[in-house]
MMTF fields as JSON, N, C-alpha, C and O atoms, coordinates in Angstrom:
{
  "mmtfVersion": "1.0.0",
  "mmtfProducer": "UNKNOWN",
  "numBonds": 307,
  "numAtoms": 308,
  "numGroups": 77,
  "numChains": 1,
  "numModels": 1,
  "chainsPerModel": [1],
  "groupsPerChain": [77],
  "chainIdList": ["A"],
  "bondAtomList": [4, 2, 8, 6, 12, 10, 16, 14, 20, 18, 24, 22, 28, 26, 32, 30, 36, 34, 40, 38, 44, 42, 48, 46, 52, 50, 56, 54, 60, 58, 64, 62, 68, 66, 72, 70, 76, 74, 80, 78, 84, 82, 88, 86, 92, 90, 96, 94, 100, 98, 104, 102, 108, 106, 112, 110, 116, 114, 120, 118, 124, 122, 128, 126, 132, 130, 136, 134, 140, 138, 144, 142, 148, 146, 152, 150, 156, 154, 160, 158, 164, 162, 168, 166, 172, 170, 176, 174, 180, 178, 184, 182, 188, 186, 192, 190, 196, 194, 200, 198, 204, 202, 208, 206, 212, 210, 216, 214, 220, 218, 224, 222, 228, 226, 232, 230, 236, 234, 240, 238, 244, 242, 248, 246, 252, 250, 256, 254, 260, 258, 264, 262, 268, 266, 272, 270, 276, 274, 280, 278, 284, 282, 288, 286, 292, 290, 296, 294, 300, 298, 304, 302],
  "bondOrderList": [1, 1, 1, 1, 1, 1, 1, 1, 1, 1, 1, 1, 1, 1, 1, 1, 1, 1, 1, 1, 1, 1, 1, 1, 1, 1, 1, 1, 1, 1, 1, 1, 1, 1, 1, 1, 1, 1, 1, 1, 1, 1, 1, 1, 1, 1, 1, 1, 1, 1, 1, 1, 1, 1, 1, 1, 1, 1, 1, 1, 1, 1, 1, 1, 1, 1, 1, 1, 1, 1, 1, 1, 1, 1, 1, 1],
  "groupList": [{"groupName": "UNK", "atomNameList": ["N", "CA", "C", "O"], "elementList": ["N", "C", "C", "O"], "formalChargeList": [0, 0, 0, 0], "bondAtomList": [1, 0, 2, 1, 3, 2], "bondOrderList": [1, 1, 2], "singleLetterCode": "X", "chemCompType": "L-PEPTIDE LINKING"}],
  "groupTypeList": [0, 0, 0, 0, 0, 0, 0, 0, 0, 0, 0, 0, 0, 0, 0, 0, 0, 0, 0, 0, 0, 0, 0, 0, 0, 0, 0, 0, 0, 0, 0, 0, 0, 0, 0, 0, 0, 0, 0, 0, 0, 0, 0, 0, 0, 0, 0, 0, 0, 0, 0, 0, 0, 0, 0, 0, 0, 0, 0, 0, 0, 0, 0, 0, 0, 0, 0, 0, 0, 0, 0, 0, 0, 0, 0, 0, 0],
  "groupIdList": [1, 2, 3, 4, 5, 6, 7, 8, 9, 10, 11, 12, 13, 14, 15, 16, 17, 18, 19, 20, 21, 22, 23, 24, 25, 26, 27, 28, 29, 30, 31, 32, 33, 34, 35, 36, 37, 38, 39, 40, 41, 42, 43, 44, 45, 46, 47, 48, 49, 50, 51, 52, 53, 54, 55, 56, 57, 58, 59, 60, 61, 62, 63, 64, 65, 66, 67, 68, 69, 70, 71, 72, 73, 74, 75, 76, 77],
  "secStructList": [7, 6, 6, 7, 7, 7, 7, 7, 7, 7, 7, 7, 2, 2, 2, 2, 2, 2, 2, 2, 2, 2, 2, 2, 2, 2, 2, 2, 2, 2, 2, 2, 2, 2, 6, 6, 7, 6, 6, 1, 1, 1, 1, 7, 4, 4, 4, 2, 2, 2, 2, 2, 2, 2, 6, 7, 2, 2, 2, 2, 2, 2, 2, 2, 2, 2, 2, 2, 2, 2, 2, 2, 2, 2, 2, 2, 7],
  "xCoordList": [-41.626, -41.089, -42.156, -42.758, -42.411, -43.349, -43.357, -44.27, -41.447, -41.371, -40.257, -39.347, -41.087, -40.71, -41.003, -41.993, -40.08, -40.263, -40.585, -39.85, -41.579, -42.712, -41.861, -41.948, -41.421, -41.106, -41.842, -41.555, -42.921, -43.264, -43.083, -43.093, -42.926, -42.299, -43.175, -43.922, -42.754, -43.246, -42.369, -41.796, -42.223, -40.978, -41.624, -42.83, -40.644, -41.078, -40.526, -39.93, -40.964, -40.499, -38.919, -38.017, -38.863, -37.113, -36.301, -35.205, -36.87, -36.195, -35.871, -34.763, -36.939, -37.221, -35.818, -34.914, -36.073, -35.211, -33.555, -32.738, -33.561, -32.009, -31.851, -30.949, -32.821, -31.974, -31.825, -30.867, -32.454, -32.483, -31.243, -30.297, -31.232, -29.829, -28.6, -27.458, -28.969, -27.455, -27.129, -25.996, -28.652, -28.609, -27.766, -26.883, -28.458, -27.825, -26.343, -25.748, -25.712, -24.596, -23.582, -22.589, -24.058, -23.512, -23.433, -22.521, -24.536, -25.06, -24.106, -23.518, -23.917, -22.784, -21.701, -20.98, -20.947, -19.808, -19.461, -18.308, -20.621, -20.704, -20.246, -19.495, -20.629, -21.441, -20.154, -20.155, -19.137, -18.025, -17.47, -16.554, -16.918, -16.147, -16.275, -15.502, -16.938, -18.027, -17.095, -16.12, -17.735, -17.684, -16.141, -15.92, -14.982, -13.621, -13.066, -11.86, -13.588, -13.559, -12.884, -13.25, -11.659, -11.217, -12.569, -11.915, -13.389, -14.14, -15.469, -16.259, -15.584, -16.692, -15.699, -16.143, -14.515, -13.684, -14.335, -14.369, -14.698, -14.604, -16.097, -15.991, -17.096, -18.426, -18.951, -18.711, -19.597, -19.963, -20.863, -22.026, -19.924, -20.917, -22.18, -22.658, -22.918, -24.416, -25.236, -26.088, -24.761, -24.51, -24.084, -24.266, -23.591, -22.592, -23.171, -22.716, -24.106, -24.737, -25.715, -25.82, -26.4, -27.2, -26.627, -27.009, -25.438, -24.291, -24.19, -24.688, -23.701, -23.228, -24.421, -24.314, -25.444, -26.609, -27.019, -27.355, -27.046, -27.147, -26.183, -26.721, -24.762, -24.204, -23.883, -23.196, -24.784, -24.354, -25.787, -26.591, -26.085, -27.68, -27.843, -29.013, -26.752, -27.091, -27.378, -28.209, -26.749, -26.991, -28.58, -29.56, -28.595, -30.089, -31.251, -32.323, -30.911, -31.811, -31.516, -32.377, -30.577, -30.45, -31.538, -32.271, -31.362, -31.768, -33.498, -34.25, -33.94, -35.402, -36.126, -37.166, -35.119, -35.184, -35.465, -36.163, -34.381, -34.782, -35.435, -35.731, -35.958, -37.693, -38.499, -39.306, -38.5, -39.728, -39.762, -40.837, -38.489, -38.352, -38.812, -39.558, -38.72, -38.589, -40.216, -40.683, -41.012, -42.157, -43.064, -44.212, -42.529, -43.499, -43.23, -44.039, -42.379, -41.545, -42.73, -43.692, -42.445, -43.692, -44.836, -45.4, -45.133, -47.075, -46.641, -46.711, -46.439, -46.545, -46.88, -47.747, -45.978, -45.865, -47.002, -46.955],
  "yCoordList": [-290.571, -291.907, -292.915, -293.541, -293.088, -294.155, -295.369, -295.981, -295.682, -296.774, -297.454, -298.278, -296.421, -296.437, -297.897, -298.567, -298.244, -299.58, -298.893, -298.03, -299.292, -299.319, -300.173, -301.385, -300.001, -300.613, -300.412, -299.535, -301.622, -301.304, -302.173, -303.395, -301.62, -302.545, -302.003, -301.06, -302.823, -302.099, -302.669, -303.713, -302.213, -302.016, -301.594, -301.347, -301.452, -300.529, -299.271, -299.057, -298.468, -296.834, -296.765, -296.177, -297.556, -297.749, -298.026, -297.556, -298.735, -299.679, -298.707, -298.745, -297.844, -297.14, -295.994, -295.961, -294.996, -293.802, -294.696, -294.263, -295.871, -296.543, -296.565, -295.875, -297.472, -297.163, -295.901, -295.733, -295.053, -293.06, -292.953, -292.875, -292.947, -292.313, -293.094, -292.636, -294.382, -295.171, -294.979, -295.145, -294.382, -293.828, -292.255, -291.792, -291.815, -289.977, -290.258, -289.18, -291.066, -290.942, -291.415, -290.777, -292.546, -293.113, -291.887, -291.531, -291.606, -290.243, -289.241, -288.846, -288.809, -287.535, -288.03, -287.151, -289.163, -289.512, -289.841, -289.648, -290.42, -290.172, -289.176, -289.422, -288.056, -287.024, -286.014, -284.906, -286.232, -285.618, -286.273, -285.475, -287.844, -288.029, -287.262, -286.381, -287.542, -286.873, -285.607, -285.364, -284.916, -283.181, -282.724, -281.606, -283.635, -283.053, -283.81, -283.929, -284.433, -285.657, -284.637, -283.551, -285.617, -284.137, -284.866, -284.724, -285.278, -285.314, -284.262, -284.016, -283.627, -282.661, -281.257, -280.464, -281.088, -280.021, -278.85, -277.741, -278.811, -277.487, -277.952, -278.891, -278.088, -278.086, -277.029, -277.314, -275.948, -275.194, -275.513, -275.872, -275.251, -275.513, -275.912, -276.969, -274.683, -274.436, -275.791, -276.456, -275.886, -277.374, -278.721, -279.74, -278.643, -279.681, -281.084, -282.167, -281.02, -281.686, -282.829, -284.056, -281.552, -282.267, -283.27, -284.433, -282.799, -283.355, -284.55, -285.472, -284.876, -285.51, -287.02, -288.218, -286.247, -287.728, -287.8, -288.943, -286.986, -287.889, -288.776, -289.839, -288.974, -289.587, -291.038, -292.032, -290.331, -292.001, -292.218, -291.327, -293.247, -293.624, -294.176, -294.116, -294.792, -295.485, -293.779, -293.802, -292.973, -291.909, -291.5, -291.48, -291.223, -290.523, -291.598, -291.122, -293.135, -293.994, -293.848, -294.295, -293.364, -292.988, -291.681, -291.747, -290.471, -289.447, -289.832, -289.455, -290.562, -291.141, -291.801, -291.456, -292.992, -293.764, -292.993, -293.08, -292.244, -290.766, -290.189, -289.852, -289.851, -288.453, -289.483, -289.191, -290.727, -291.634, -292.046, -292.108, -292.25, -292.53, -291.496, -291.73, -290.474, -289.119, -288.599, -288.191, -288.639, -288.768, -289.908, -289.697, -290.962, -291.801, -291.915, -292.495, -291.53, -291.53, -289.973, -290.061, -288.727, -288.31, -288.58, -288.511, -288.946, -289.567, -290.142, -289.576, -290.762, -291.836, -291.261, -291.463, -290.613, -289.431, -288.442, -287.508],
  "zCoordList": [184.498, 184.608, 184.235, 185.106, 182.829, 182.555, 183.322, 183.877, 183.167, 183.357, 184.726, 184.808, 185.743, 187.137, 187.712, 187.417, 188.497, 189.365, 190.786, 191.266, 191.316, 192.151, 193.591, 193.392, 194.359, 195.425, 197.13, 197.944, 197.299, 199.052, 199.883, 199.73, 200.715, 201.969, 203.887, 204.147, 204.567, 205.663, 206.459, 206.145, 207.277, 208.581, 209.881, 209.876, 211.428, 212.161, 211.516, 210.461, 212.59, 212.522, 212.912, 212.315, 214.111, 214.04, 213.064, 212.759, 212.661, 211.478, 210.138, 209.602, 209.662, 209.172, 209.105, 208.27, 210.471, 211.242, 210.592, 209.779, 211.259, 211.011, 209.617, 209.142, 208.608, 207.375, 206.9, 206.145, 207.12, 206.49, 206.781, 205.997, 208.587, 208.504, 208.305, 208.285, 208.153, 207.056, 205.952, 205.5, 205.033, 203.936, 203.867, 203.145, 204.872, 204.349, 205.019, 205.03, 205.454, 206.033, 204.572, 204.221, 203.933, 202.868, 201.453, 200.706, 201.555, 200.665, 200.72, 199.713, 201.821, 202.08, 202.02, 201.548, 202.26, 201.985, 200.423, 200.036, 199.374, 198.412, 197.596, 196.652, 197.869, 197.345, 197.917, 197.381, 198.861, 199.192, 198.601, 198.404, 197.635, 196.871, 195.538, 195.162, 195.131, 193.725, 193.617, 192.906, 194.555, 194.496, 194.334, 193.868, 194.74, 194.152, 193.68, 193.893, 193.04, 191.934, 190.625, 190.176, 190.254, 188.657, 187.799, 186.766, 187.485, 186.5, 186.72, 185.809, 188.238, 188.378, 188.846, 189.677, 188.303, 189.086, 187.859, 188.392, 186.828, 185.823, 186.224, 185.434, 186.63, 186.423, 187.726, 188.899, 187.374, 188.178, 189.686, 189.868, 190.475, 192.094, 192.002, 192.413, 191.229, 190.916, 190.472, 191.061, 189.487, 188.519, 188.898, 188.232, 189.856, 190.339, 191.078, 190.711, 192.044, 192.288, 191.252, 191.219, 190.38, 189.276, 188.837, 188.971, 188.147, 187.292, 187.945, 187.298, 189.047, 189.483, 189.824, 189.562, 190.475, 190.31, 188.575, 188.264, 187.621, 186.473, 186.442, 186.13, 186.63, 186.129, 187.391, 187.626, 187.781, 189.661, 189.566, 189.839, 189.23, 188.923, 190.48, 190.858, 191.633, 192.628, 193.996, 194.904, 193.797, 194.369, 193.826, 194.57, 192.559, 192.243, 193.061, 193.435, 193.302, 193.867, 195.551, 196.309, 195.985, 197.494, 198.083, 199.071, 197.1, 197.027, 196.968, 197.866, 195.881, 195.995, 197.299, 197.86, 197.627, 198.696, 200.364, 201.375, 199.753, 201.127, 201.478, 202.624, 200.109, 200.249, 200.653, 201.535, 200.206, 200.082, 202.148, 202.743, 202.822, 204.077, 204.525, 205.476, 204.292, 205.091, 205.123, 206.187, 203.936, 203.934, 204.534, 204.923, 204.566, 205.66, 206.961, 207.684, 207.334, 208.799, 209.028, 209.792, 208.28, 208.853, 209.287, 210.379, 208.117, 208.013, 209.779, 210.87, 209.586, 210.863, 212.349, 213.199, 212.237, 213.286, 213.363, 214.163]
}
């Protein structure tokens, strides 16, 4: 990603824990429309996921947003 946008912020740790899991809650409800969606029905299980964040650019930025929470919510700890 040459040409990645760089985003920091600081929060509490609460604050933090709350948006993750507003995120993975939005994420999975996502990501259960997606998945029996007729435009991902012939695309293999295996495959399916991938498929599916190439083509949802706001999911592939949930999925980022997540590791990135999930990794400092460690550190912290």
């Amino acid at each position: 990603m040459g040409n990645a946008v760089i985003v920091t912020t600081q929060m509490p740790p609460a604050h933090a824990e709350a948006l993750l899991a507003a995120l993975r809650a939005q994420y999975l409800m996502s990501l259960n429309e997606h998945w029996y969606a007729d435009e991902y029905r012939f695309v293999p299980q295996i495959a399916r996921h991938k498929s599916i964040l190439e083509r949802s650019p706001v999911m592939a930025a949930q999925k980022s947003l997540m590791a990135a929470l999930s990794l400092s919510l460690k550190a912290v700890k």
